[in-house]
C-alpha positions as CSV (number, residue, x, y, z in Angstrom):
1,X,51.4,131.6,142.7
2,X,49.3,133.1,139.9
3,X,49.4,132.2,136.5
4,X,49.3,134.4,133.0
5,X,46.3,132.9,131.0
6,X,44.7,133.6,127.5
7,X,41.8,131.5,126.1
8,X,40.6,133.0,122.9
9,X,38.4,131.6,119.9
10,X,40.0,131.6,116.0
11,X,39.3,130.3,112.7
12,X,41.0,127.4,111.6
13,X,44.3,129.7,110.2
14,X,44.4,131.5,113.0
15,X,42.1,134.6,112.7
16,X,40.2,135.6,115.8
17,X,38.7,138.2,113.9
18,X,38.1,139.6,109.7
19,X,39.2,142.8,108.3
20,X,37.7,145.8,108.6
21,X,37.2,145.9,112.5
22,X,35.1,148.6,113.1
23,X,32.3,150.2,115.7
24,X,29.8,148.9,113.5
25,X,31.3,145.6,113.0
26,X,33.7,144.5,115.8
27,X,34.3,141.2,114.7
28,X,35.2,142.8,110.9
29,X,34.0,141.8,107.4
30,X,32.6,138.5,108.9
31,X,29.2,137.1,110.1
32,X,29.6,137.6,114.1
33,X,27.9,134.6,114.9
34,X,30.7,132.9,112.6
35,X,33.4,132.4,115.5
36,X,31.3,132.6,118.8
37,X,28.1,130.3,118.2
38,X,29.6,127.4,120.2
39,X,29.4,129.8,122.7
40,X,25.9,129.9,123.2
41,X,24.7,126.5,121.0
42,X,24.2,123.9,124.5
43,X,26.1,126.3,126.5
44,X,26.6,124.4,129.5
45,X,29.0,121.8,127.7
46,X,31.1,124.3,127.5
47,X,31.5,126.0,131.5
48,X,34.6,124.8,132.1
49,X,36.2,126.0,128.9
50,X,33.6,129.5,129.6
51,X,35.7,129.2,133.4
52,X,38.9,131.6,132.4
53,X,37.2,134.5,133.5
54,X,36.2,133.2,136.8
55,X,39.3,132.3,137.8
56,X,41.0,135.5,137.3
57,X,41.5,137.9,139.7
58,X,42.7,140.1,137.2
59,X,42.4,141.0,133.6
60,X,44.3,142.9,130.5
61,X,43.2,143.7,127.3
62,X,44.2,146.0,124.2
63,X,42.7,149.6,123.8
64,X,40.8,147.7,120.8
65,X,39.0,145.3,122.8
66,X,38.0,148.0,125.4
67,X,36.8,150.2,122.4
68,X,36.9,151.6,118.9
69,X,39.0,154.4,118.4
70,X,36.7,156.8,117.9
71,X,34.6,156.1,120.9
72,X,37.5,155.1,123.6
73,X,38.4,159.0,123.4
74,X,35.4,159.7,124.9
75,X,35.2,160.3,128.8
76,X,31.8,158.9,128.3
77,X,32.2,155.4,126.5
78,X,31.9,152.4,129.1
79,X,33.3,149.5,127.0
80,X,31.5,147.7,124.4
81,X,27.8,147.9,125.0
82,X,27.4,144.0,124.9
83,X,29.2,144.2,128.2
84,X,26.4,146.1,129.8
85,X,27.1,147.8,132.9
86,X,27.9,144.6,134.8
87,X,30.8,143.3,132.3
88,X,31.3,139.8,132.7
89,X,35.3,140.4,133.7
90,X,34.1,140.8,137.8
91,X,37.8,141.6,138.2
92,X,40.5,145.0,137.6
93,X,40.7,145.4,134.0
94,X,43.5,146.5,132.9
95,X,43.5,148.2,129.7
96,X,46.9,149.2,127.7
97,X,46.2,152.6,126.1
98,X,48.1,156.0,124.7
99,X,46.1,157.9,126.4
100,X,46.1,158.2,130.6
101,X,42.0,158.4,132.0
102,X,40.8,157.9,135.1
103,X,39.8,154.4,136.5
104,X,36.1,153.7,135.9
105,X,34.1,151.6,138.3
106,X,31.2,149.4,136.9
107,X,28.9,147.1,138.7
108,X,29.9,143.9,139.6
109,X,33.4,143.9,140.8
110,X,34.7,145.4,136.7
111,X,37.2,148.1,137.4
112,X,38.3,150.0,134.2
113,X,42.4,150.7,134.7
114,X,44.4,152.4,131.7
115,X,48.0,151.9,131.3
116,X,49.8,153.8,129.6
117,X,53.2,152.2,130.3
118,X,53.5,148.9,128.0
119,X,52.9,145.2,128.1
120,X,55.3,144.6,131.3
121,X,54.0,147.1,133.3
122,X,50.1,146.1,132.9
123,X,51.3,142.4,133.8
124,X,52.8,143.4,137.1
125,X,50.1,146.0,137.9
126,X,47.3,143.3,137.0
127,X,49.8,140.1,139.1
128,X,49.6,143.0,142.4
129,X,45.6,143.5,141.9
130,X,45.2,139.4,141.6
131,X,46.8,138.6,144.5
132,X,47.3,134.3,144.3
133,X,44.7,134.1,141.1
134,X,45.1,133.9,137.8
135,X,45.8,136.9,135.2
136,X,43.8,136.2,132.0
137,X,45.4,138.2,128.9
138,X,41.7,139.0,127.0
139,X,42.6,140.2,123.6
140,X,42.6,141.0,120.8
141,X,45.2,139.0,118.6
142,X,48.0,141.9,118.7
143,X,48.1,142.5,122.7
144,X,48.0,138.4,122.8
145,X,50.8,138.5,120.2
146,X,53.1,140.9,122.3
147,X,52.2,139.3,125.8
148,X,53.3,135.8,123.8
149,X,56.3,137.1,122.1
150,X,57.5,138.1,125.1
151,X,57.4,135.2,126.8
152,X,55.4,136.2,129.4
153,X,51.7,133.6,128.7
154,X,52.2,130.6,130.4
155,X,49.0,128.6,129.6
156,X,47.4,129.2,126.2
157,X,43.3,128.0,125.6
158,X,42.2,127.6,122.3
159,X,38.8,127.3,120.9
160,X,39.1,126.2,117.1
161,X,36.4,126.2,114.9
162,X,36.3,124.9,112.0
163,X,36.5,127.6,109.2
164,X,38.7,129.3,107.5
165,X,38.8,133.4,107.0
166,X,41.8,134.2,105.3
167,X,42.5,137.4,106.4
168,X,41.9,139.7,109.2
169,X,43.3,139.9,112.8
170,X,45.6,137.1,113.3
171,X,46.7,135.0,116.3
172,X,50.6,134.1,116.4
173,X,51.7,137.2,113.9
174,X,55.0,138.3,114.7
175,X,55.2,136.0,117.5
176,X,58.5,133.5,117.0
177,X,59.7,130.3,118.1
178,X,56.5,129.4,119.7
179,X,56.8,125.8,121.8
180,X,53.3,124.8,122.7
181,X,53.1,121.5,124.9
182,X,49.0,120.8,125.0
183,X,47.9,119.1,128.3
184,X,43.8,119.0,127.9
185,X,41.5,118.6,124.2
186,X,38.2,118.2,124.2
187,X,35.7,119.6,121.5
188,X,32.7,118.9,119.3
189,X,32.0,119.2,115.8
190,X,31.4,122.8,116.2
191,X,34.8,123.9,117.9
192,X,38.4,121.6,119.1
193,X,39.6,123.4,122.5
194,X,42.7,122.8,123.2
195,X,44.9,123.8,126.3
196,X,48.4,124.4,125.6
197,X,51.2,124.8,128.3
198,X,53.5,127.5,127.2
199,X,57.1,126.4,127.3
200,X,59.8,129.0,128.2
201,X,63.2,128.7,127.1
């Protein structure tokens, strides 16, 4: 049976992202190395953390994440251009949105799917797609937020790094009565990951 998964990196109060998110500077008024060098700095102590992706057979993600507003209106924008035309997703993406567009293939297995329907029905469209893998809820903080205030994330990966932002896009916003129950840590001095079981009441 598949499970619904989110890994995601934020600052040490919770911000996976500053203010100010724009086309110019996705990751807002903040240095965009700030929360992603531990990505990259000895890379292959990290593969198992890196491994969300490659166990999905599925994945969602905000409208946000897929684009900036004024380029996801376009027919011709293709996702963020650090993605390439081989995104690094391999899987259906399933991407909540206002607006209904047609599916668009890239190379490499990515399959662009807009749903215009809510949180619930991107889950169950993305658990049919997957099959017996995983479903990996990408981002950003506010389609985390809704997936985890409805109860419906069961395991929660966390990549902490040790700064602080203050404001900005926030993990956990609006999201109540959160029980966490963590079941792996391991880190470095550059970032704590920690893998939380989700516990539903």
């Amino acid at each position: 049976m598949n499970k619904v998964i989110c890994g995601i990196t934020m600052s040490l109060d919770a911000f996976v992202a500053g203010p100010n998110q724009s086309f110019e500077n996705p990751f807002g008024d903040i240095p965009e190395d700030l929360l992603h060098n531990w990505m990259f700095d000895e890379r292959e102590k990290y593969q198992a953390e890196l491994n969300i992706l490659t166990d999905a057979g599925a994945c969602i993600m905000g409208s946000n994440m897929y684009g900036p507003k004024e380029k996801r209106e376009s027919q011709d924008w293709r996702g963020w251009e650090q993605w390439g035309e081989n995104p690094p997703f391999h899987a259906p993406v399933f991407v909540l949105s206002h607006k209904q567009r047609d599916p668009i293939a890239m190379e490499g297995g990515t399959t662009y799917i807009f749903i215009t329907d809510g949180i619930e029905a991107a889950l169950a469209a993305a658990k049919e797609a997957a099959l017996e893998r995983n479903v990996a809820i990408m981002g950003g903080a506010n389609t985390i937020n809704q997936y985890l205030a409805a109860g419906l994330i069961d395991e929660l990966l966390l990549h902490i790094v040790p700064v602080t932002i203050g404001e900005g896009a926030r993990l956990f916003e609006g999201v109540p009565n959160l029980q966490l129950e963590p079941v792996e840590i391991s880190g470095t001095p550059s970032v704590t990951h920690i893998r939380y079981h989700v516990v539903k009441k």
